[in-house]
Structure formats: structure tokens, C-alpha cells
PLY file of the C-alpha trace (Angstrom):
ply
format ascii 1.0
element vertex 331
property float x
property float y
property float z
element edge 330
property int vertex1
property int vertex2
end_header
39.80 -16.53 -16.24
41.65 -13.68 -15.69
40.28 -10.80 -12.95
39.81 -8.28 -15.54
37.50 -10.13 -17.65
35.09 -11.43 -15.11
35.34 -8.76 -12.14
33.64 -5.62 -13.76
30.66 -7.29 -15.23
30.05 -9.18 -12.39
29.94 -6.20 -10.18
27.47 -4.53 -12.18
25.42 -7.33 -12.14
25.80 -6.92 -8.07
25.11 -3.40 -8.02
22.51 -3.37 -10.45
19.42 -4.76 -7.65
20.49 -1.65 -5.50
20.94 0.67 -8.12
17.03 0.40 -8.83
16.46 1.05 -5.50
18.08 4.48 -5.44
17.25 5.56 -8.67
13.29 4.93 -7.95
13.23 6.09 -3.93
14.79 9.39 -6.29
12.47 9.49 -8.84
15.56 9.60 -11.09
13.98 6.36 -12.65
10.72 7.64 -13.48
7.97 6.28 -15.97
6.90 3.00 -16.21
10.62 1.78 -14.95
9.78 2.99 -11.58
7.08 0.20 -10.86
8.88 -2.27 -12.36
12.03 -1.33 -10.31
9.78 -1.43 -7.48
8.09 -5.10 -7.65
11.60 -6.24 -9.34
13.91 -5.14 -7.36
13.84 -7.53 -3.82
14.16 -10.39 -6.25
16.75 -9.22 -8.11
18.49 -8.65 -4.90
18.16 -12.22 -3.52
19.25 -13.32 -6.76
22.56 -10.99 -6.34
22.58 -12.43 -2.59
22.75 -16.19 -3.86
25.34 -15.08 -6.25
28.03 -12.94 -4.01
27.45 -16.17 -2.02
29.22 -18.09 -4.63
31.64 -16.02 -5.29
32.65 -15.53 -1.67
33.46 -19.57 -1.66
35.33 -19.67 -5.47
37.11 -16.18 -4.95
38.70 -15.90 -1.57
40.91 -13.48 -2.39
37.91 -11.18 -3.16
35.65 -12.47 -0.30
35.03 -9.20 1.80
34.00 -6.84 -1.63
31.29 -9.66 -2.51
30.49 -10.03 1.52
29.85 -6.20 1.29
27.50 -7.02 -1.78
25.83 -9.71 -0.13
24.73 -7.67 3.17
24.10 -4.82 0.94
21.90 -6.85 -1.42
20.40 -9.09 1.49
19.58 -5.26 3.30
17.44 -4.41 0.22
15.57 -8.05 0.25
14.33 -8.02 3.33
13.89 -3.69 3.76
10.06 -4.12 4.55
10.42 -7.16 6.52
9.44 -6.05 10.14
9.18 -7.88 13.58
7.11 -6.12 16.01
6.53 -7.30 19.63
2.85 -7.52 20.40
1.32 -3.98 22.29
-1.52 -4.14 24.77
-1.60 -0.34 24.83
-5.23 1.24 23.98
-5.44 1.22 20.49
-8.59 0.83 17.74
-7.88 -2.07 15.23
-8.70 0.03 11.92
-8.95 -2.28 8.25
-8.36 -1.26 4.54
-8.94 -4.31 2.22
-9.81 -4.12 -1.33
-12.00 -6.16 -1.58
-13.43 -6.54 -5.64
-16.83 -6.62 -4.25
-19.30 -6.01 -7.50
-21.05 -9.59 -7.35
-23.58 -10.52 -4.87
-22.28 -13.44 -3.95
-19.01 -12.14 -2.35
-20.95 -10.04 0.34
-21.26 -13.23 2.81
-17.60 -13.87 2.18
-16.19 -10.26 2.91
-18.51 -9.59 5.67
-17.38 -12.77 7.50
-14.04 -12.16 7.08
-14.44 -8.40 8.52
-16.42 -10.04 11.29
-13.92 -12.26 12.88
-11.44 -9.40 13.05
-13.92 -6.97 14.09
-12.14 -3.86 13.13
-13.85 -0.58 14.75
-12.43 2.03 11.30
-13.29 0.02 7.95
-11.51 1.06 4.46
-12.98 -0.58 1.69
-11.70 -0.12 -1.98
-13.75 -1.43 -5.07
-16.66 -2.16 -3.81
-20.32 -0.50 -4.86
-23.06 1.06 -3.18
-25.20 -1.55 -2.87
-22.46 -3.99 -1.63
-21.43 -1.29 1.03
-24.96 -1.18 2.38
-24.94 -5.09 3.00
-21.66 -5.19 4.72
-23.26 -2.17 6.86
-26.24 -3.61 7.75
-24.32 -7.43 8.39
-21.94 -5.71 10.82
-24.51 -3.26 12.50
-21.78 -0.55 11.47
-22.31 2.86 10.03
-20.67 3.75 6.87
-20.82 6.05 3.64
-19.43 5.84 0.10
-17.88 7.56 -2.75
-17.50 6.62 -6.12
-14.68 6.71 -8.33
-16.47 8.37 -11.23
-19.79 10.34 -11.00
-21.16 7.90 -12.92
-24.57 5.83 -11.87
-23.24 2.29 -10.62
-19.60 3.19 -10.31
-17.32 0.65 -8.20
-16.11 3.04 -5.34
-14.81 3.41 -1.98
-16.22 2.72 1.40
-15.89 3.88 4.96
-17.49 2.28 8.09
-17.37 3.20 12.08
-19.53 1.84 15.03
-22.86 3.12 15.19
-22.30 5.12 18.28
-19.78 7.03 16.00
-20.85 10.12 13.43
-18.75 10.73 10.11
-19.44 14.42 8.92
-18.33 15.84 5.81
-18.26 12.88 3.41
-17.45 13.98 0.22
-16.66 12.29 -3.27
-13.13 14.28 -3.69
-11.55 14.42 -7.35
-7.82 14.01 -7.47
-7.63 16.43 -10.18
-9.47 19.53 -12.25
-8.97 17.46 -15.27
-9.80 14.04 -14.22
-13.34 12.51 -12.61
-11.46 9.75 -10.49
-12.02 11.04 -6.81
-11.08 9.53 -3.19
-13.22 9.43 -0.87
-12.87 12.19 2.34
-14.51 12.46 5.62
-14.16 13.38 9.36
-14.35 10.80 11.69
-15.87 11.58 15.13
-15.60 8.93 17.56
-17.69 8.56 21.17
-15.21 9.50 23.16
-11.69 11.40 21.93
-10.97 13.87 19.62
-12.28 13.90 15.81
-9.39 13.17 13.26
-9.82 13.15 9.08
-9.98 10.29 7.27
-9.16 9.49 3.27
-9.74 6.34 1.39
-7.34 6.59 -1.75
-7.04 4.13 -4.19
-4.00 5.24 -6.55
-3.84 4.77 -10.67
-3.97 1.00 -11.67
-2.02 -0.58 -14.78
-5.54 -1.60 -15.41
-7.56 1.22 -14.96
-4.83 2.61 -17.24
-5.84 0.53 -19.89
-9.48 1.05 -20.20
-8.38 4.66 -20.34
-5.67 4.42 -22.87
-7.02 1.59 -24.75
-4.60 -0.56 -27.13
-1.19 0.52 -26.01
2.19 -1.19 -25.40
3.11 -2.30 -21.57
5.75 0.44 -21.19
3.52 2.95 -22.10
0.78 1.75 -19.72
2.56 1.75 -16.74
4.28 5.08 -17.62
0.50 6.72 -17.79
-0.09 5.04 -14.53
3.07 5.87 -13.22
2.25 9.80 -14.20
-1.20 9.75 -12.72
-0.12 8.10 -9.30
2.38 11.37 -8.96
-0.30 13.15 -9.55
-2.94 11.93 -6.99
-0.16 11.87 -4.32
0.19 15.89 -4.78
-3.82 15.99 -3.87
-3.70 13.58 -0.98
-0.03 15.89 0.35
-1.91 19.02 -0.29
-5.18 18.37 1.51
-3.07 16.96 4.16
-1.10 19.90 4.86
-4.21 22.52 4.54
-5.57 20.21 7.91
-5.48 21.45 11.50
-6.66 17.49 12.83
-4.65 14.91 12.50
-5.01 12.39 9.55
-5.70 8.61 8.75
-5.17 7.52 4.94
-5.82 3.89 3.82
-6.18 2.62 0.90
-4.57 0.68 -2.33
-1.28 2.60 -3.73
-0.77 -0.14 -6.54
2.91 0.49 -5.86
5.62 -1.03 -3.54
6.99 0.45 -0.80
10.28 1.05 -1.98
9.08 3.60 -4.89
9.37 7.33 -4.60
5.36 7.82 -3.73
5.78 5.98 -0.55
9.32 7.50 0.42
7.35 10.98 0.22
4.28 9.07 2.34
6.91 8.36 5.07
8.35 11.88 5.04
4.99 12.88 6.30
3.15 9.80 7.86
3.68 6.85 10.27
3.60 3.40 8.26
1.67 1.04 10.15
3.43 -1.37 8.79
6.62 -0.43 8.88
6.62 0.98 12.62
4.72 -2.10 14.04
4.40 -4.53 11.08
5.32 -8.46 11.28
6.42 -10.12 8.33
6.32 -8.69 4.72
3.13 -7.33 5.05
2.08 -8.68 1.85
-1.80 -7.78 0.61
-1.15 -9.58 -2.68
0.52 -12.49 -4.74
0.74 -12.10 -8.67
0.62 -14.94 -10.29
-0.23 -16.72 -6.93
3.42 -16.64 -6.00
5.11 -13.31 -5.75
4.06 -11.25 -2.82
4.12 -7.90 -2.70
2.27 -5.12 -0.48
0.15 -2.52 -2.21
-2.06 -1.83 0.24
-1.60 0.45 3.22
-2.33 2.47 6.36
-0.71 5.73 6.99
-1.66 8.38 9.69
-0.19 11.41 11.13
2.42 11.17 13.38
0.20 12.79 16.35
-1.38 9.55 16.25
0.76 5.98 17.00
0.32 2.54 15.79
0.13 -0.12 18.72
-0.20 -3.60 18.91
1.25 -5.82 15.67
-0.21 -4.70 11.75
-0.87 -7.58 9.87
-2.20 -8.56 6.69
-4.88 -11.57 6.92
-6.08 -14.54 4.54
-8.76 -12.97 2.48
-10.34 -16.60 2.55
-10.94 -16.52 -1.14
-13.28 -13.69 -1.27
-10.99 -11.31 -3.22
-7.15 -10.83 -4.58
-6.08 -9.01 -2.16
-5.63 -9.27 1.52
-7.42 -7.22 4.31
-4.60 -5.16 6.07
-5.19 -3.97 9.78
-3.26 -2.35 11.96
-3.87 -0.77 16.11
-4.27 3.00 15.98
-3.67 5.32 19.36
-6.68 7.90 18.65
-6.19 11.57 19.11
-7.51 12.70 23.18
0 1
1 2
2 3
3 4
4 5
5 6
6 7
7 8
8 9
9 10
10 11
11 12
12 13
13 14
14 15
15 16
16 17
17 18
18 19
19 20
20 21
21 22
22 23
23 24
24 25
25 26
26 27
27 28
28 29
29 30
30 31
31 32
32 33
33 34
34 35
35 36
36 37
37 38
38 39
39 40
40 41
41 42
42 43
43 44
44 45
45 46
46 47
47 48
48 49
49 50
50 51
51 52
52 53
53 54
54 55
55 56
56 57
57 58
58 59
59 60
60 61
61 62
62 63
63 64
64 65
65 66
66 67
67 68
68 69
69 70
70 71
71 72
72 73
73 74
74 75
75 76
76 77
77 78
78 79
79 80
80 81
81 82
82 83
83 84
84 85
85 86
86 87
87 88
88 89
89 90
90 91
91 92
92 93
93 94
94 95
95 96
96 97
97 98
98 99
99 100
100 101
101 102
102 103
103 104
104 105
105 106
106 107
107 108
108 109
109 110
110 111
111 112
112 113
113 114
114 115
115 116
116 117
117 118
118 119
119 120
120 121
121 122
122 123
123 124
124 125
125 126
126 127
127 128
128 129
129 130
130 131
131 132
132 133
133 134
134 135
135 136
136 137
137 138
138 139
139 140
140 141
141 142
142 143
143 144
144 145
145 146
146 147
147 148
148 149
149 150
150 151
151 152
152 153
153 154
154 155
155 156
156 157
157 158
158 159
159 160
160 161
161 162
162 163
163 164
164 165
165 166
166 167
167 168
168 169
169 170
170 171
171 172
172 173
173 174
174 175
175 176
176 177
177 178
178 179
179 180
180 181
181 182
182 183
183 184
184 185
185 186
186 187
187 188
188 189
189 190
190 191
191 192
192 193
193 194
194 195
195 196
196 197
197 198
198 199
199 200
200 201
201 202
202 203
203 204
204 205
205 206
206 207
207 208
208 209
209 210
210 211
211 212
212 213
213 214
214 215
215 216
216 217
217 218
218 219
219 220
220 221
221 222
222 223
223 224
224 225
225 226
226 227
227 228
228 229
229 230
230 231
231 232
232 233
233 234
234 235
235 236
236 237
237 238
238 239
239 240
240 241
241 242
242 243
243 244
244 245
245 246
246 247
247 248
248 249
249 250
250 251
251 252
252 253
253 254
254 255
255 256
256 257
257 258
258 259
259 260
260 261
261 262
262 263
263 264
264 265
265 266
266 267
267 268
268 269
269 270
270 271
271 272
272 273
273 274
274 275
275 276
276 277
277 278
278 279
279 280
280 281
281 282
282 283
283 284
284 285
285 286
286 287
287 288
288 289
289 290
290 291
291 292
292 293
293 294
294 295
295 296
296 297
297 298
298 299
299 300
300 301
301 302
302 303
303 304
304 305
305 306
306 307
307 308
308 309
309 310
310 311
311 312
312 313
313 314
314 315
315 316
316 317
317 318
318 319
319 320
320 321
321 322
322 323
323 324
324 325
325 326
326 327
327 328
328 329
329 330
């Protein structure tokens, strides 16, 4: 086969696995293309790596442009992959998990899960009131709650310290004038140290999209969710910035780390994951197969993460995985 008729296509198909990943970090590739890109796009890549790897055996003459692809495509595969030594500095293991908890009969399961990590800052997404109250009186732990909507018997958001702890200012936040979906924000004031701001966020879902949009195609979905992520990220970077103490943010993004909402998270906040992560970090498997991470900690960069962030077996209790991480407190 001549070079001419194989060579171009094949380097787009190359390219192609990076090219999402600059056109999403950009928001060049915006709508619903952006998630896709972003839960797409590793895969693609090790596909691209297994095939420059073939091509570096049959086409020797060509072997260092497809070894450039392969390093360059193998780079993007394993991006979030981390290997952190472990820290014994002082730290204060803090958790975000959501957790789906709106039946009864989860409550034993997530509050023994919580309770062999024994995390001092708990962030819990999707779970209600009454569920909240249970996992504070099981752990002995203080704690407060927001809702998502104003609503009687909304699923909401969760926030729990040690008793000797206070959390002032809890407040059901909304994300925007025209919207009732709110976060939940509060200052944290531990025993001993300095007081630092907390929010538990949990961004736009494909699903909550739905209910909202009712019968629409999948493109069109994830472009409303897409749009209303942006949006919510412009609240959580403006309340940031109006904030004299430093910040912790957990919560569930529903998007990947290599899309343009967590490249302008980074520009402001340590990853806990990425700066002392092992592994993927993964908080959830589609399909029971395909990990990705969706669930994070982020804090200002006053504030360090110590020891090794990990995300744990959720021992059946919910779909996604309980993330903690080791957080150096403000003194």
C-alpha cells in the first residue's frame, strides 16, 4: 500500500484521542461534546497507544513519528494516574462520598463504611435529612444539611465535624437567580486552628437534566448539563474569590478531570488527588467496568494535602465511591 494512501488517515486517527483533549481543557469543544470528550478520551488514547504500537513493528521506516504518537497518546491515558509516597505530617482525613442515601436501609451500610475510615470533615451528596441525622447520631458527629431544592423532602447535601467542633453560617446557597438548585455553604471552626469555609457542590447531572428537560435526544441532554455545570462553576469561583479564609470544596462534578471545569478548578485550588493521589482515583464504574473519577476534593492553596488520597470500596452501599484525602488545616 503505498505511503500516501495509508499515512494521512492513520495519523488523524492518532491525533484524534489528543485532539479532544485540547479542544475540551479549551472549551473550544463545548456542549454536550465536552463530556463525552472527557469520559472518551483516555480510551481512545490507549486504543491509539495499541495501534502506533503496531505500526512501530510493520513500518520501521516510520518508527520514531508513531513512537512520538505512542508517548504522546500513552501521556494522555494515564494524565490522572498519580503515585504518592505515604505522609505522616499532621493532617485531618476529610471524606466526600455520594452516597444515594434515600432508603432506610442503606444508613447501616454508609455509616459503617464512614466508620472504619473515621474521617474528622464529612461531605455527603444525595442524601436527605432524615438519613443525615442517622449517620450523625451513629458516628456521635455534628453535622447540618441543605437541600437541593426548597422543596419539603428534597435529597440534599450534608456536612459533618466532631462534636467538639462548631459550623456557623450554614446556608442552603442557590447557584443561580434563575434556578432553585443550591450547594450547600458553611464555616467550619475547628477546636484548635484557624476557621476555614467549606462548600459541598454537587454539579448538573445528565440525569437531573432529564427530569428537567423531559423527552429530549442524548446530545441535547448533555449539552443542557454541560451549560448548567459552566454555570454553577462561575458561583462556586465567585464566592471563592469574595473570601478572606481559606476554602475547602468537595463534592460530585459529574465531569472528568480532563474537561475545562476542572482545568479552571486547578487554576485556583490544590487537587487532592492530583497532588497526593494513588492510582486513578476512580469514585465510579459505568457499566461496572469503566472507571472514571467524578468526585473530588479541592481546597485553597494556603492549605496542603498530606498523607495519600484515595478512593475506597463503597461496600455495596451506593454507586459511587467515598473519596478521602489528608488536609494540613489553616494555624
Amino acid at each position: 500500500m503505498p505511503l500516501a494512501s495509508w499515512f494521512k488517515p492513520l495519523t488523524f486517527i492518532l491525533l484524534v484521542p489528543l485532539s479532544l483533549r485540547l479542544l475540551g481543557t479549551y472549551a473550544i469543544l463545548s456542549g454536550p461534546w465536552s463530556l463525552i470528550a472527557g469520559v472518551l478520551g483516555p480510551l481512545l488514547g490507549l486504543l491509539a497507544v495499541v495501534l502506533a504500537g503496531v505500526m512501530i513493528k510493520n513500518r520501521p521506516k516510520q518508527r520514531w513519528l508513531f513512537v512520538i504518537m505512542m508517548l504522546l497518546n500513552f501521556a494522555l491515558v494515564i494524565e490522572d494516574v498519580r503515585w504518592s509516597l505515604d505522609d505522616n505530617g499532621q493532617a485531618v482525613p476529610v471524606m466526600t462520598w455520594n452516597v444515594a442515601l434515600g432508603f432506610s436501609q442503606q444508613h447501616r451500610c454508609v455509616q459503617k463504611v464512614i466508620a472504619e475510615h473515621n474521617p474528622r470533615i464529612i461531605a455527603l451528596q444525595e442524601i436527605r435529612q432524615k438519613g443525615l441525622e442517622s449517620v450523625a447520631r451513629a458516628l456521635d458527629m455534628r453535622c447540618t444539611w441543605a437541600g437541593y431544592f426548597p422543596k419539603i423532602g428534597s435529597n440534599g447535601l450534608g456536612l459533618c465535624v466532631p462534636k467538639d467542633w462548631s459550623i456557623h453560617l450554614a446556608q442552603q446557597r442557590q447557584f443561580t437567580s434563575h434556578t432553585q438548585y443550591a450547594y450547600l455553604f458553611a464555616e467550619i471552626r475547628p477546636a484548635q486552628g484557624l476557621p476555614f469555609n467549606f462548600m459541598n457542590v454537587h454539579l448538573q447531572s445528565p440525569e437531573l437534566s432529564r427530569q428537567q428537560q423531559g423527552k429530549q435526544s442524548a446530545p441535547n441532554i448533555l449539552g443542557h448539563t454541560t451549560a448548567r455545570q459552566i454555570w454553577q462553576l462561575f458561583e462556586v469561583l465567585r464566592v471563592a474569590q469574595g473570601l478572606d479564609d481559606p476554602l475547602l470544596i468537595a463534592g460530585d462534578f459529574n465531569s472528568t478531570p480532563n474537561t475545562w471545569v476542572h482545568r479552571q478548578m486547578r487554576q485556583l485550588f490544590s487537587d487532592a488527588h492530583r497532588h497526593r493521589g494513588r492510582g486513578m482515583g476512580a469514585s465510579r464504574w459505568f457499566g461496572g467496568w469503566f472507571p472514571v473519577r467524578i468526585d473530588y476534593l479541592y481546597s485553597s492553596t494556603t492549605m496542603s494535602w498530606r498523607g495519600v488520597t484515595r478512593s475506597y470500596d463503597a461496600a455495596g452501599c451506593s454507586d459511587h465511591h467515598p473519596v478521602m484525602g489528608w488536609l494540613s488545616l489553616p494555624r
